[in-house]
PyMOL commands that place a pseudoatom at each C-alpha (Angstrom):
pseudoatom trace, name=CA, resn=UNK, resi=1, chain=A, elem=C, hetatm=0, pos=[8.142, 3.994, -73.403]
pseudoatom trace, name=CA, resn=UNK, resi=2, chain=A, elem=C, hetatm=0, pos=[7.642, 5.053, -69.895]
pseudoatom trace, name=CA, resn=UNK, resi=3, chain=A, elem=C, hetatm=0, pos=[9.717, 7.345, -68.070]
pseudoatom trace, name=CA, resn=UNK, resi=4, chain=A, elem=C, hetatm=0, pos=[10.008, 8.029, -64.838]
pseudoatom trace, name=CA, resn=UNK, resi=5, chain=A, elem=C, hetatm=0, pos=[10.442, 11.437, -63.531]
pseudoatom trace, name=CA, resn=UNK, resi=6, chain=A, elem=C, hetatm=0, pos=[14.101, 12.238, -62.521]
pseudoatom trace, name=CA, resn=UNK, resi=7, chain=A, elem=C, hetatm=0, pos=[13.115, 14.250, -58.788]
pseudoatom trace, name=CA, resn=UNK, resi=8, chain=A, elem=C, hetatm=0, pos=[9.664, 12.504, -58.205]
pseudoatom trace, name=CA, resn=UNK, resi=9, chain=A, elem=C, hetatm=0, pos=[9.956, 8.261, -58.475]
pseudoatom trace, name=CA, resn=UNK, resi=10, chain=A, elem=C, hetatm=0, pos=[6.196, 8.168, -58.454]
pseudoatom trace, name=CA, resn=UNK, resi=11, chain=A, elem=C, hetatm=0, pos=[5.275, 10.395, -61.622]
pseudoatom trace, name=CA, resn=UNK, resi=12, chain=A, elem=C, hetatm=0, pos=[5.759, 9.142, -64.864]
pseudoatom trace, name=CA, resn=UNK, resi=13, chain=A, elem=C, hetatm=0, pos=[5.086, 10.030, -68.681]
pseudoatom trace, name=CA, resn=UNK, resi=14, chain=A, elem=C, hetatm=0, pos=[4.461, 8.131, -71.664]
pseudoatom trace, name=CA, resn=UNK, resi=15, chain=A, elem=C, hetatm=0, pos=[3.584, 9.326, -74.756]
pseudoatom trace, name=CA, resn=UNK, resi=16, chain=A, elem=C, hetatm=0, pos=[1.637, 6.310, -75.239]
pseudoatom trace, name=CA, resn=UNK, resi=17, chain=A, elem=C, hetatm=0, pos=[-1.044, 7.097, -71.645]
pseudoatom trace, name=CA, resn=UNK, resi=18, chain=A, elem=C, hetatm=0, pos=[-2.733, 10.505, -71.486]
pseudoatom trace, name=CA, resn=UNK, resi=19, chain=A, elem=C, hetatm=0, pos=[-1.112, 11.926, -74.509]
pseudoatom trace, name=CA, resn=UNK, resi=20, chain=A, elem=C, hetatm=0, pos=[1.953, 12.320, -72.734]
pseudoatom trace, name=CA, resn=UNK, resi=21, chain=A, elem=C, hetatm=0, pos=[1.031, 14.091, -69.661]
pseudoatom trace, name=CA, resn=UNK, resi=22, chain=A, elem=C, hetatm=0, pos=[2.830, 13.967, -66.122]
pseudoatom trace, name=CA, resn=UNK, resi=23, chain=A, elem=C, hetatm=0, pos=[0.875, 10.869, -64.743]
pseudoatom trace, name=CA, resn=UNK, resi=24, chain=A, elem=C, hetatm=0, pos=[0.739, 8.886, -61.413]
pseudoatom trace, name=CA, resn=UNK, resi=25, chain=A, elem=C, hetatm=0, pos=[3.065, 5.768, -61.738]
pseudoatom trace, name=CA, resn=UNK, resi=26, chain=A, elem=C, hetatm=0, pos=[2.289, 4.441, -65.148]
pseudoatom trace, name=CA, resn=UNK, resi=27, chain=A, elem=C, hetatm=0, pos=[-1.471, 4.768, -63.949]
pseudoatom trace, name=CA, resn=UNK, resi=28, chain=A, elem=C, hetatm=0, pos=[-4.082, 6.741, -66.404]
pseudoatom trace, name=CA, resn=UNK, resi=29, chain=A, elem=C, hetatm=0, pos=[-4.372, 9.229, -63.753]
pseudoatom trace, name=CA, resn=UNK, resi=30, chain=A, elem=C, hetatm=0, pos=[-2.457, 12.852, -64.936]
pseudoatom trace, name=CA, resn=UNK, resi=31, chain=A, elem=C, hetatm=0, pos=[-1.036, 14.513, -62.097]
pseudoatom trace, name=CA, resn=UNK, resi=32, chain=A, elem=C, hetatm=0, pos=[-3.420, 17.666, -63.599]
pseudoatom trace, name=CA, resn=UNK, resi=33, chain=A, elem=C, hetatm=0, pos=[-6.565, 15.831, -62.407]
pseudoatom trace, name=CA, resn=UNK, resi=34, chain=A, elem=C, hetatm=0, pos=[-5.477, 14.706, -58.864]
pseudoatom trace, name=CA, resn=UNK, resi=35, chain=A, elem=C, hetatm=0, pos=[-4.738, 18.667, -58.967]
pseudoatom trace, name=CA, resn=UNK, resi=36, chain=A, elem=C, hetatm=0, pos=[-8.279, 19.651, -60.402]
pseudoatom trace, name=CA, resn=UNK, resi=37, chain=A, elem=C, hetatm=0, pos=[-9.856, 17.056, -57.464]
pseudoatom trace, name=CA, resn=UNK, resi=38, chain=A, elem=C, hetatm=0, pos=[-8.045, 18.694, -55.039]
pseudoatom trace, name=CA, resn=UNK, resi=39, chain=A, elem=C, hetatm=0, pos=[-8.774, 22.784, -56.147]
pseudoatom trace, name=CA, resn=UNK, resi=40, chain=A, elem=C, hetatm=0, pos=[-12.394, 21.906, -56.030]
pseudoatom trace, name=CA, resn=UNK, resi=41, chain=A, elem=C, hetatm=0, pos=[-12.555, 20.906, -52.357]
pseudoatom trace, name=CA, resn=UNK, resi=42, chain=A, elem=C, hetatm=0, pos=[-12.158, 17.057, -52.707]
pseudoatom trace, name=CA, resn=UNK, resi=43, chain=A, elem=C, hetatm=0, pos=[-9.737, 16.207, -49.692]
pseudoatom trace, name=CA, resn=UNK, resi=44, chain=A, elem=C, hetatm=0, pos=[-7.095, 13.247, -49.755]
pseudoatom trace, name=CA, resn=UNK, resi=45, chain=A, elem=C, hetatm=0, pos=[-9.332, 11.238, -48.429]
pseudoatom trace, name=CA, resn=UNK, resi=46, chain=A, elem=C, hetatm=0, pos=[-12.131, 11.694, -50.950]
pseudoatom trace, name=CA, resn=UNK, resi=47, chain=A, elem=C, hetatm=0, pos=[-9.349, 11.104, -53.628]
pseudoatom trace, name=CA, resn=UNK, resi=48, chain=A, elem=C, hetatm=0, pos=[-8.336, 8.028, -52.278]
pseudoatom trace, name=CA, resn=UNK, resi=49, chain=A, elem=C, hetatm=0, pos=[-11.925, 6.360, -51.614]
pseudoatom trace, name=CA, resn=UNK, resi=50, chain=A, elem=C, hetatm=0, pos=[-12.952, 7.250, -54.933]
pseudoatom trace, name=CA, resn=UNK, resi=51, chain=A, elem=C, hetatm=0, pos=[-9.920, 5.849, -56.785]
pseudoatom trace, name=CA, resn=UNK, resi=52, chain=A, elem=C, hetatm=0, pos=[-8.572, 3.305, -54.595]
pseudoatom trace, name=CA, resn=UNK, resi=53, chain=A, elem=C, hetatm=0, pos=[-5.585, 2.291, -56.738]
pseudoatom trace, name=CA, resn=UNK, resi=54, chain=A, elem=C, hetatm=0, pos=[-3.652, 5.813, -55.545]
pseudoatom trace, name=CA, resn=UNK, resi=55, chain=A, elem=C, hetatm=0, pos=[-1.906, 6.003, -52.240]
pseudoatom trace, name=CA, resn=UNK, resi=56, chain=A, elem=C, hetatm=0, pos=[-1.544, 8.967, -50.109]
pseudoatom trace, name=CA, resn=UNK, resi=57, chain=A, elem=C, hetatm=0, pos=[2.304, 9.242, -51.483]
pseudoatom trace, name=CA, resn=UNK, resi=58, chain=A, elem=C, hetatm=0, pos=[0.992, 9.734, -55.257]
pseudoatom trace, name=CA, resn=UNK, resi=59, chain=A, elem=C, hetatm=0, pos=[-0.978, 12.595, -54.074]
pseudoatom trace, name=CA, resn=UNK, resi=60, chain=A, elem=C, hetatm=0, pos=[1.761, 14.664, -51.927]
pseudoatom trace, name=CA, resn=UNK, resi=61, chain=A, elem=C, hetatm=0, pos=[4.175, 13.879, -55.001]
pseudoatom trace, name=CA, resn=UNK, resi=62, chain=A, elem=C, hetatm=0, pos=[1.801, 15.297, -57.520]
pseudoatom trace, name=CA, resn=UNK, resi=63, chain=A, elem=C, hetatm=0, pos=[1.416, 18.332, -55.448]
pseudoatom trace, name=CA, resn=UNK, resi=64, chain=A, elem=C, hetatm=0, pos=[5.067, 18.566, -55.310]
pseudoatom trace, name=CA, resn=UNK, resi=65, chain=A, elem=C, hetatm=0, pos=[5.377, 18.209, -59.067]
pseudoatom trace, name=CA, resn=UNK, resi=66, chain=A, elem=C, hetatm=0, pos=[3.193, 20.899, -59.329]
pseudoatom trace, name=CA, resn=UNK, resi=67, chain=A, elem=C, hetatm=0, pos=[5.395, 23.137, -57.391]
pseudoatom trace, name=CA, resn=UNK, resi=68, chain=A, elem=C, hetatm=0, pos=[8.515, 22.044, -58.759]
pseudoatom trace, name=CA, resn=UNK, resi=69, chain=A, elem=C, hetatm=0, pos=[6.979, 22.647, -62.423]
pseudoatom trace, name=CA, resn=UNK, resi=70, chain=A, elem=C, hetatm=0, pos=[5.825, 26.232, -61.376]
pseudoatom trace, name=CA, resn=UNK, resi=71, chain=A, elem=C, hetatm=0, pos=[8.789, 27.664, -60.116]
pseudoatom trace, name=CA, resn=UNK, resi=72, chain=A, elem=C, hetatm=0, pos=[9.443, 31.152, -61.563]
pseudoatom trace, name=CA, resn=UNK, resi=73, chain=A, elem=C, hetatm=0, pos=[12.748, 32.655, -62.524]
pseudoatom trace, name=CA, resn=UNK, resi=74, chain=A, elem=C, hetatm=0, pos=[12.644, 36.941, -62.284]
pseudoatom trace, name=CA, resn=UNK, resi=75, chain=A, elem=C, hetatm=0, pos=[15.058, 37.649, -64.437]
pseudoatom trace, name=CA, resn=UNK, resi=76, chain=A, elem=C, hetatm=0, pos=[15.176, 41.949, -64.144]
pseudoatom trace, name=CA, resn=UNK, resi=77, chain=A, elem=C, hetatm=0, pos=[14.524, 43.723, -67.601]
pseudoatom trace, name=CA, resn=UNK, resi=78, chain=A, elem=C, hetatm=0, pos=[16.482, 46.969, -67.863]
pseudoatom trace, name=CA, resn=UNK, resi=79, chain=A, elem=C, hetatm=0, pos=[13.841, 49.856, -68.575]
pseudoatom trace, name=CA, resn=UNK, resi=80, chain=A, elem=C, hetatm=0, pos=[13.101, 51.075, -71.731]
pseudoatom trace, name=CA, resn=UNK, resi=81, chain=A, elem=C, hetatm=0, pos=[15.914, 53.775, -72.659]
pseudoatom trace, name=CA, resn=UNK, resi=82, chain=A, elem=C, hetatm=0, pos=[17.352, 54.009, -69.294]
pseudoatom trace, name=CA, resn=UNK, resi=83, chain=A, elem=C, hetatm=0, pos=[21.321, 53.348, -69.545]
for i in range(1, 83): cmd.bond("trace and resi %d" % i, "trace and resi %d" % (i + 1))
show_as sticks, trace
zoom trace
């Protein structure tokens, strides 16, 4: 079953493609590998040549899944024995 992500239309997961993994709409393409292409100096442009099925879109939303999935929280600690 195939679900679409709730803040990004384009990435989807199923734990039937990819084990489960964030993926590019329905496509066997995890948003972790356009990521991957991308951190080792491929540009948009190279992505898209190589795997003409994505669009530009796919690629600016995976990015932005990225983000969204790495926000941090700080949440202060109190120190150790101070009151």
């Amino acid at each position: 079953m195939e679900i679409h992500h709730y803040k990004f239309d384009r990435i989807t997961l199923d734990p039937e493609k990819c084990f489960g993994k964030a993926c590019i709409r329905g496509l066997r393409m995890p948003v972790a590998s356009i990521l991957s292409y991308l951190s080792s100096g491929m540009s948009v442009e190279d992505i898209l040549r190589e795997w003409p099925e994505l669009e530009r879109e796919d690629i600016h939303q995976a990015l932005g899944y990225a983000a969204w999935a790495m926000e941090e929280r700080v949440v202060p600690l109190e120190e150790l024995g101070a009151k």
